[in-house]
N, C-alpha and C positions, 0 to 999 in steps of 0.2 A: 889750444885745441889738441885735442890727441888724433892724432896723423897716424893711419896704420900703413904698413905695404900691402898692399892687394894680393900680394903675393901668400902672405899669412892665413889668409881666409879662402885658401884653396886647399881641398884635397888631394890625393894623388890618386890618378887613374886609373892606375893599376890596382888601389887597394877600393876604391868606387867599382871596380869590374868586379871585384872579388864580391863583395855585399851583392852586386846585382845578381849573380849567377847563385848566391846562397838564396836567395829571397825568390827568385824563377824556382829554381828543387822544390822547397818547404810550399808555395804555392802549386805546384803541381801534386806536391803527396796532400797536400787540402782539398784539390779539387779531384782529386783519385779516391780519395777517402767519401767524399760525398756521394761522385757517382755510384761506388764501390756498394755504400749502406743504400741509394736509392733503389738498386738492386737484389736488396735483402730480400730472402722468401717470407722473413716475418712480416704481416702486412702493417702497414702503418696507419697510427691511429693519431688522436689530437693530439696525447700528451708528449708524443716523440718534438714536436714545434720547441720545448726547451731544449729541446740540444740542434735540432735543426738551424734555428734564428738565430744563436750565439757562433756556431757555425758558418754560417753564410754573411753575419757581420764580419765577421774575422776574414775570410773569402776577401769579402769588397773592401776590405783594409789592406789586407797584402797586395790585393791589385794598385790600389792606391799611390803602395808604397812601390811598389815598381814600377807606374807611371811615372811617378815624381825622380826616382832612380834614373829611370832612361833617358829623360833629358838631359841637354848639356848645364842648365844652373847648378846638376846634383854637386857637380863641383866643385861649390859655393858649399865650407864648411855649414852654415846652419841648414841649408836646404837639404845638405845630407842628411846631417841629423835629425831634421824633422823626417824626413822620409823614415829612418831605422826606430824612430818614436812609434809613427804609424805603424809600420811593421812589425813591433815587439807589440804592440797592443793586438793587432791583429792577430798571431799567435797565439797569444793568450785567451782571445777570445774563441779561436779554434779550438786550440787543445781542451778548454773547459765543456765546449761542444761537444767535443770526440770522448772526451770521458763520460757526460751526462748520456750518452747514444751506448755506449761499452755496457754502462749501468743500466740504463733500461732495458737493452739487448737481452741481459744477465738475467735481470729480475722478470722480464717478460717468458725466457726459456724454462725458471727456474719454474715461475706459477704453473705452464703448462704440463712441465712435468709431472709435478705434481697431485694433477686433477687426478681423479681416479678414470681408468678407460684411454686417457692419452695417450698417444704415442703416433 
């Protein structure tokens, strides 16, 4: 039988404190970001929901991941790591949002401009 130390499958506190306090920032500029566009004068229409939805999945991912953080199992090598698995996908799910919303942003100001009479 292979016998481990329990001691092996532990992280260390200090570098578990450090992920948790990276992962609270990038979650707060997620959720700054949302409030931020929900407050945009452009009004919003259906098509913004593709960058909205990939957005607020990524949202309830990083929360996920910093629930799973905040307890004491996060300690527990793999339970870290799935938490920063969750986390990195959450990201990614955001940042694809926040660019899909930049890009509409863009192409929505650009049409307007463009109309004749706009402005």
């Amino acid at each position: 039988m292979d016998e481990q130390d329990p001691e092996e499958d532990l992280i260390e506190t200090v570098f578990r404190n450090g992920t948790v306090t990276t992962v609270g920032i990038l979650l707060a500029f997620s959720l700054g970001f949302i409030t931020h566009w929900a407050a945009n004068p452009i009004p919003w229409q259906t098509y913004h929901l593709v960058a909205v939805l990939p957005i607020l999945a990524g949202i309830a991912l990083q929360m996920r991941a910093l629930s799973l953080l905040l307890d004491t199992k996060s300690l527990q090598r793999r339970v870290y790591e799935r938490a920063n698995r969750i986390f990195i996908a959450g990201l990614v799910f955001t940042a694809c949002g926040v660019g899909m919303a930049i890009l509409l942003d863009f192409f929505d100001i650009a049409t307007r401009s463009a109309l004749p009479g706009a402005g």
